[in-house]
TORTOR-476050 format. One record per residue (C-alpha): z, x, y negated; residue in one letter. Coordinates in steps of 0.25 Angstrom, whole numbers, plus 5000, padded with zeros to 4 digits. Layout:
N
ZXYA ...
***
This chain:
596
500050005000X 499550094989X 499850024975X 499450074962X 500050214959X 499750254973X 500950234978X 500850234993X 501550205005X 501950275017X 502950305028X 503750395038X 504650445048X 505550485060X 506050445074X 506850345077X 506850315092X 505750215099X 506050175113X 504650215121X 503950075121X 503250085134X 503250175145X 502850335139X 502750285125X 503550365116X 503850375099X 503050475090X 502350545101X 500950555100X 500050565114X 498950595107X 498750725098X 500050735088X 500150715074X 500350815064X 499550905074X 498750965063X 498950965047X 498350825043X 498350745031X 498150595030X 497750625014X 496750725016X 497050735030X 496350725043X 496150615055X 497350595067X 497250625081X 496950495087X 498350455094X 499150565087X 499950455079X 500050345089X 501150275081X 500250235068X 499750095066X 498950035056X 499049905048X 497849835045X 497249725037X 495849665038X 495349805047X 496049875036X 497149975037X 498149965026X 499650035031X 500050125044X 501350115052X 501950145065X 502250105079X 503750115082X 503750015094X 502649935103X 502849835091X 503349875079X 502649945070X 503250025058X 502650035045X 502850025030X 503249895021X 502449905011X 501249895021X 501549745025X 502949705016X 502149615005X 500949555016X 500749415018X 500849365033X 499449335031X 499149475027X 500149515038X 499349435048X 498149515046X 498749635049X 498549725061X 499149835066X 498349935073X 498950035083X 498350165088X 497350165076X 496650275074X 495250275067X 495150135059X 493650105062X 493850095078X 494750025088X 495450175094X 495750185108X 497350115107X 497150045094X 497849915095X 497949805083X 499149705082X 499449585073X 500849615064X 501949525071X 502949535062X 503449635049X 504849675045X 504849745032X 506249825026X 506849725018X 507249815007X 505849885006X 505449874991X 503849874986X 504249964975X 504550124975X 505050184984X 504550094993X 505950105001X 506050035014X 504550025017X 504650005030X 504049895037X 503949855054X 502949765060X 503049695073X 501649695080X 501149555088X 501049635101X 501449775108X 500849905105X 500149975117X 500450105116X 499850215123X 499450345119X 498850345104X 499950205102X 501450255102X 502750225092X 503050315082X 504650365082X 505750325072X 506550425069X 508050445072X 509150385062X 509550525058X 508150605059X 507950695049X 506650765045X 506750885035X 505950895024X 504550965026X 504550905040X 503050875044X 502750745047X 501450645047X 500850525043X 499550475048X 498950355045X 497550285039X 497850305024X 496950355013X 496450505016X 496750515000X 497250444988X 496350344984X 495450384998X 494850305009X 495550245021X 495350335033X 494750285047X 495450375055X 496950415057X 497350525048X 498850615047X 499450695037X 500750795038X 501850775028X 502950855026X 504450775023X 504850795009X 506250805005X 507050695001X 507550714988X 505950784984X 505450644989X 506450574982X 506150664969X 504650634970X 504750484972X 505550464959X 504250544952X 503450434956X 504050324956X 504750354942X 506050384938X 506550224934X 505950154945X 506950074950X 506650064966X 507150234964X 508550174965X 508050104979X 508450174994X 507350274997X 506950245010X 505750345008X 505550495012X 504450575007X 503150685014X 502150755009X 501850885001X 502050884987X 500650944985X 500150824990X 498750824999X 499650755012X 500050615011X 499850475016X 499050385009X 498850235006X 498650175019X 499550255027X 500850165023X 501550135034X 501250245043X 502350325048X 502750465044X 502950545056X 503850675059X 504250775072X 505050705080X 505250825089X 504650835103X 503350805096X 503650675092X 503650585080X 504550485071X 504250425060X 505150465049X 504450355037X 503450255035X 502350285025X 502650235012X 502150255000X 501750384989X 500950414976X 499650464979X 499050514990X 499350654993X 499750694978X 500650814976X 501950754970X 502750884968X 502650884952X 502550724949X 503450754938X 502350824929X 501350704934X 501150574928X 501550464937X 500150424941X 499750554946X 501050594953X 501050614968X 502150584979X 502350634994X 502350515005X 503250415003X 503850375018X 504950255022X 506150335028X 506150285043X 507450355044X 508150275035X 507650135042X 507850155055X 508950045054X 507949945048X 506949965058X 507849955069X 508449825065X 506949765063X 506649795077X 507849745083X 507849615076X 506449605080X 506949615094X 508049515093X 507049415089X 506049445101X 507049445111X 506149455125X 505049585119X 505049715120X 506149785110X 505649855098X 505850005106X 506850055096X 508050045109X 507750075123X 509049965126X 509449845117X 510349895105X 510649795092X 511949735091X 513049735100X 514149635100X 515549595110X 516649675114X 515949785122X 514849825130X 514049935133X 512649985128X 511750085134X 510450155131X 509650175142X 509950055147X 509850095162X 510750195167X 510050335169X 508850295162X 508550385148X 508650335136X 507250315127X 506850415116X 506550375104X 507650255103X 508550185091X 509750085096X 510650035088X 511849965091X 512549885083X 514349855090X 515049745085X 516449715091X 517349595088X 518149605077X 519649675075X 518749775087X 518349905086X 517149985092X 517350065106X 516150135111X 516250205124X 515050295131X 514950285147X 513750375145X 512950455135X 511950555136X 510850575124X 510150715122X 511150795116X 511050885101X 512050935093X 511950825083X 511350705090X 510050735081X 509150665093X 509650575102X 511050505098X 512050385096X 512650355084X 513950275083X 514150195070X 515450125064X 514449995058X 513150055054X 513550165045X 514750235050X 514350335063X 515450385071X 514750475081X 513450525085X 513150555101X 512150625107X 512050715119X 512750705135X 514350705131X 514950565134X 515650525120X 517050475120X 517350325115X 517050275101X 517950195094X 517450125082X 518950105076X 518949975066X 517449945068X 516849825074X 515349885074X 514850005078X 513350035078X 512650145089X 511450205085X 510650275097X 509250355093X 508550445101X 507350545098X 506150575105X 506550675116X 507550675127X 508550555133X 509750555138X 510450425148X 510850395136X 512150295135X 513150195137X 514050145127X 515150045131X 515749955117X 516849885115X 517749815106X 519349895104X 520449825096X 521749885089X 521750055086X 521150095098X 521050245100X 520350335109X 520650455115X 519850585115X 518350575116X 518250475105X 517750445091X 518550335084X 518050295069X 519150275060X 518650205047X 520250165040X 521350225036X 521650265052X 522750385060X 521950455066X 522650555077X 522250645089X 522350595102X 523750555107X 524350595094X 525550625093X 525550665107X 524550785110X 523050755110X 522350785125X 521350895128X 519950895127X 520050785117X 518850745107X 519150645096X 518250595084X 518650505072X 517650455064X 517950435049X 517150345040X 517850335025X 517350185018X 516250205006X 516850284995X 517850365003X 518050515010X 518950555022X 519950665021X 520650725032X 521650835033X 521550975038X 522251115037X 521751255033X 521151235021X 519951275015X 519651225001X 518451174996X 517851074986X 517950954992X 516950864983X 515850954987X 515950925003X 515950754999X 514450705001X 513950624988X 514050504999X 515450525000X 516250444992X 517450425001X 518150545010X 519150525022X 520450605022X 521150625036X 522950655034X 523350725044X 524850705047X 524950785058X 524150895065X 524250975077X 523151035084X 522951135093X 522751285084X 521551385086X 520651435078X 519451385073X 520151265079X 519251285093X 520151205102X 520851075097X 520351015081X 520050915074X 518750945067X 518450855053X 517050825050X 516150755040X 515250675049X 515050625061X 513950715067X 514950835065X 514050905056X 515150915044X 516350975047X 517550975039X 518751045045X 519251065059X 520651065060X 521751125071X 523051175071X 524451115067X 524551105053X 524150975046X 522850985039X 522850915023X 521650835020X 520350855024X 519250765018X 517950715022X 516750785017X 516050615016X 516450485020X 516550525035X 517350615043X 517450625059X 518750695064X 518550775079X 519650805086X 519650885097X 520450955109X 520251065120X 520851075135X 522151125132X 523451135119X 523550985113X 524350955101X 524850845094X 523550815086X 523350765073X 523750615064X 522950605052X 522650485044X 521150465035X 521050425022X 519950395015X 519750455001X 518750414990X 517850524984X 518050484971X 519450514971X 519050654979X 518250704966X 519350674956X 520050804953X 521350824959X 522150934954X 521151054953X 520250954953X 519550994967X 519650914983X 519750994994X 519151005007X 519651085018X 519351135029X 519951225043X 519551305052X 518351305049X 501750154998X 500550185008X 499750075012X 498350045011X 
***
């Protein structure tokens, strides 16, 4: 949808997990040649291998191409909502959408056309700049075939991350040029990822400093070079941006969107007149919708009970209700779970109840930090209290004070594991778990090692999870001291910290506290730690570095001791920056739009 100005849409992306549709299909893998096999543009570029992008569509009207998008399942299609978002259904029913397209001007060997069942459109998606939540799905009247020039593209993983300069491609049937012809055949052109706040930067020099969708969220994400001469064009909206997924697979990190020109150099809009200024593609953020989509297809499937599900979850996921049950993924013991999967779970327990998660099994391919396959355990929506990955049985999950609890399970495009079983069930009163857990404490709660004041036991783990409300910081309390300025350590998201008393303290002593601790850090995935803490004296306050801290204790296979009591507290940031005697806080620490 090129409007005056040359503004025009497109899109990218990354992976997200499609469950193979039928038997050897499999997400962003091409069969046929690969893209990105040679240096091509689409904008001055050169043809496509026929096959090398099996996932791309086309949108037609009256013979006519006008948009591209995306195959994500045997029936959905994914593409932008600026191609379809003001249609008439009169204009929708004349739409087809052609898969396995390949040169325009013939019927290609696995080209088939469908008729637009339905269209779901992001709700918040504005036809103004930024263009933010263009995004769009259509439902096709009939299954797609697929085969070896016909397969889905991948979505990328919730917590994918692409660093800037990463090569990735669009291909699609847009203009070879601005102001240019249409091309027959299927053409691709390499973009490199442009960094977040340079795409940000560049976006405000074309869409003008007082424009007032500036204040809106910024669902976009820029590529291209900033001399220009590789871009998408008008006609290519809709298409998917595709990057390395690893093992020569493909996601799709953002739907093309929208840009100035064609293939202008944008590096010094600031000495151009706004006519004659440039920008790098525009794409939708795919990352950042996950959510959105997911929802679209399950709600699709609750309303056609009795069809195929939409291939985002090898089992049944979606909400959960009643006082316990068990979920599973494979659904068949021994079997292996699919590649290329997104479930969510949503668990609500009667009121007055807390959540209780136990694992009877659990084996997912195993990395240091859960960067491919993983569960993710969320108080609510927001709030994650453990991330799991590899072969080692986790111990129980107690959601303390949460009647809901949401599981996130994602996998990548290599390797499966048995996968896992998950029995859940409704706790009441202050229930407390030995060693092998993870307990959320989201109150003004004791929290105490194992036993205490009797001596913890041996080979113990024990983690507490600590969300502040909105607005506050947790502070615990720990000994041998190093000062430092504490400000600089809060994130700008912080506006809370949580503070941990200890009142009493007694752990085992060594150095570097190797044996028996209790480690503070600043988020759940273990990456930020705070202080690690040993000994028998009683530490003073320790503060987190956001609104967050997780607490691990842990104990070897001989000398217990009493432990440790504590209470949190949760402290507002505010009331952290105001100058209290020499005007300083410490922190310790110990021990160490494209369319046609």
């Amino acid at each position: 949808m090129r409007t005056a100005g040359h503004l025009l849409p497109l899109w990218v992306w990354i992976h997200a997990g499609i469950n193979a549709v039928t038997a050897g299909s499999k997400c962003g893998s091409p069969r046929v040649g690969s893209p990105m096999g040679r240096s091509l543009r689409v904008v001055g570029g050169a043809p496509a291998i026929y096959g090398s992008h099996p996932w791309l569509v086309s949108l037609r009207n009256g013979g006519s191409h006008f948009c591209g998008g995306a195959i994500l399942t045997h029936r959905w299609i994914l593409t932008a909502a600026h191609c379809l978002a003001s249609r008439s259904k009169d204009f929708l029913s004349g739409v087809r959408v052609a898969v396995g397209e390949f040169d325009q001007t013939v019927d290609d060997e696995e080209e088939q056309v469908f008729l637009i069942k339905s269209v779901s459109v992001h709700e918040k998606y504005h036809h103004a700049l930024p263009f933010s939540y263009d995004i769009a799905l259509v439902e096709l009247d009939q299954h797609i075939l697929l085969g070896a020039r016909v397969q889905p593209i991948c979505l990328p993983l919730p917590n994918q991350s692409n660093p800037p300069e990463t090569s990735c491609i669009v291909g699609g049937w847009g203009k070879m040029k601005e102001k240019g012809c249409l091309p027959a055949v299927l053409r691709e052109v390499q973009l490199e990822l442009v960094d977040p706040a340079k795409c940000k930067h560049v976006l405000q020099t074309v869409k003008g400093p007082n424009n007032a969708q500036q204040r809106a969220a910024m669902t976009v994400l820029c590529a291209g070079p900033e001399i220009g001469g590789r871009d998408a064009c008008q006609g290519d909206s809709g298409g998917p941006l595709v990057c390395p997924a690893g093992s020569g697979d493909w996601a799709v990190l953002g739907v093309t969107s929208w840009g100035k020109g064609c293939g202008r150099s944008w590096g010094n809009n600031s000495s151009r007149p706004p006519s004659r200024r440039g920008s790098p593609g525009v794409f939708t953020d795919v990352r950042l919708l996950l959510p959105w989509i997911k929802t679209k297809l399950r709600a699709a499937d609750e309303q056609n009970e009795g069809t195929p599900s939409s291939g985002l979850c090898g089992v049944r996921d979606g909400r959960v209700t009643g006082r316990e049950g068990l979920l599973r993924n494979p659904a068949l013991p021994g079997d292996r779970y699919d590649n290329n999967q997104l479930c969510v779970w949503s668990i609500s327990v009667p009121p007055g109840n807390s959540v209780l998660l136990e694992f009877d099994h659990f084996d997912l391919e195993s990395d240091p930090f859960c960067r491919y396959d993983r569960l993710t355990v969320s108080v609510g929506t927001q709030r994650p209290v453990g991330v799991f990955c590899g072969g080692v049985l986790p111990g129980p999950v107690l959601l303390k004070n949460s009647q809901h609890a949401t599981l996130d399970f994602s996998t990548d495009v290599d390797r499966a594991g048995s996968g896992f079983a998950i029995r859940h069930r409704a706790v009441q009163g202050n229930s407390s778990l030995g060693c092998g857990t993870v307990v959320l404490v989201d109150d003004l709660t004791p929290v105490h090692s194992p036993n205490y004041p009797r001596c913890y036991g041996e080979d113990c783990v024990l983690r507490w999870v600590v969300h502040a409300p909105q607005g506050h910081v947790v502070k615990v309390t720990q000994s041998k001291l190093k000062r430092q300025r504490f400000p600089q350590a809060l994130g700008a998201d912080s506006a809370v910290v949580l503070q941990l008393e200890f009142s009493d303290f007694d752990l085992e002593e060594s150095d570097g506290c190797l044996y028996d601790s209790l480690t503070v850090l600043g988020d759940v995935e273990g990456t930020e730690e705070i202080v690690v803490l040993c000994g028998g004296d009683v530490p003073p306050p320790v503060l987190s570095y956001h609104s967050v801290m997780v607490l691990h204790f842990t104990s070897d296979g001989s000398v217990t001791r009493r432990g440790f009591s504590a209470t949190l507290t949760f402290i507002s940031n505010a009331d952290l920056q105001r100058p209290r005697g020499g005007g300083e806080v410490t922190q310790t620490s110990a021990h160490g739009t494209r369319s046609q």
